[in-house]
C-alpha positions as CSV (number, residue, x, y, z in Angstrom):
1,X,10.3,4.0,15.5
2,X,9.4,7.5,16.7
3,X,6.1,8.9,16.8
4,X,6.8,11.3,14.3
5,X,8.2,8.7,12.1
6,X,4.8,6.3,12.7
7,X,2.4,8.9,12.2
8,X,4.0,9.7,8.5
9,X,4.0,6.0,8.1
10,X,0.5,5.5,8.9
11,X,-0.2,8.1,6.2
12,X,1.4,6.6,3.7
13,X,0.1,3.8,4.7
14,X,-3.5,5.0,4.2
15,X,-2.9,6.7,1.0
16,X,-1.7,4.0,-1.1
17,X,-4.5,1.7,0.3
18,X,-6.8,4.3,-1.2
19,X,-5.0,4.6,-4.3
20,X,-5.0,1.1,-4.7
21,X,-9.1,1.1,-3.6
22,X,-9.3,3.7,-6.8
23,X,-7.7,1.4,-9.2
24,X,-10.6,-1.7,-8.0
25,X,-12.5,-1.2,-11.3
26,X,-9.7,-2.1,-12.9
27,X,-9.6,-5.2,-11.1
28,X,-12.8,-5.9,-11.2
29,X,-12.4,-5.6,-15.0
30,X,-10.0,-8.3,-14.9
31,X,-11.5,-11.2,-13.3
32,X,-15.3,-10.8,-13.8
33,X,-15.2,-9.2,-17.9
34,X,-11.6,-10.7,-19.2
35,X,-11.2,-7.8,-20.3
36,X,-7.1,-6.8,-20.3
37,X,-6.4,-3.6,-19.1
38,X,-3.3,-1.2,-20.0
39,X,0.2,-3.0,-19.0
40,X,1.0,1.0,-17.1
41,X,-2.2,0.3,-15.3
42,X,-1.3,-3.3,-14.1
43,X,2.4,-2.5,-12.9
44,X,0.9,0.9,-10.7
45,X,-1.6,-1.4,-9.4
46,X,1.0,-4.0,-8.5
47,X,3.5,-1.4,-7.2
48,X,0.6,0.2,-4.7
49,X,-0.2,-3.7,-3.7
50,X,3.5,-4.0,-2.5
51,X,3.7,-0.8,-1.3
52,X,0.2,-1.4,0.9
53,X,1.4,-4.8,1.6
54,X,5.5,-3.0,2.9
55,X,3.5,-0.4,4.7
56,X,1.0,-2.7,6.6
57,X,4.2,-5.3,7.7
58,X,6.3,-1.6,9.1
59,X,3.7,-0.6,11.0
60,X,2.7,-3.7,12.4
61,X,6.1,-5.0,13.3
62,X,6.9,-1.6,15.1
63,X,4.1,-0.1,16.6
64,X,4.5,3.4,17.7
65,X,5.9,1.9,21.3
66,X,8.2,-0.7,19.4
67,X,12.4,-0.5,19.3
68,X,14.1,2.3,18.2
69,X,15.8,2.0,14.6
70,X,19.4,1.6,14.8
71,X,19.8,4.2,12.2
């Protein structure tokens, strides 16, 4: 991975974990007042968990000194 190409990732990276940090009410919501929040809110929030989750395992299986992609 080039340095170029970690540094985007690592934005991206940061950005959907704050996304996700701004839908926490929503979670919160959820488990502590059973209250059921909007279907479109719970698949964003589930897309921006795997997203954060794909994100995290990128950068940490190549660092910004890891291989080079064979792309």
């Amino acid at each position: 991975m080039t340095e170029r190409t970690y540094r985007s990732m690592v934005l991206a990276s940061a950005l959907v974990w704050f996304l996700l940090g701004l839908h926490a009410p929503l979670v919160h919501q959820l488990t502590h007042h059973n209250r059921m929040p909007d279907t479109t809110a719970l698949v964003v929030v589930a897309v921006l968990a795997i997203a954060g989750i794909a994100s995290l395992f990128a950068l940490l299986r190549r660092g910004p000194g890891g291989p080079a992609s064979s792309a």
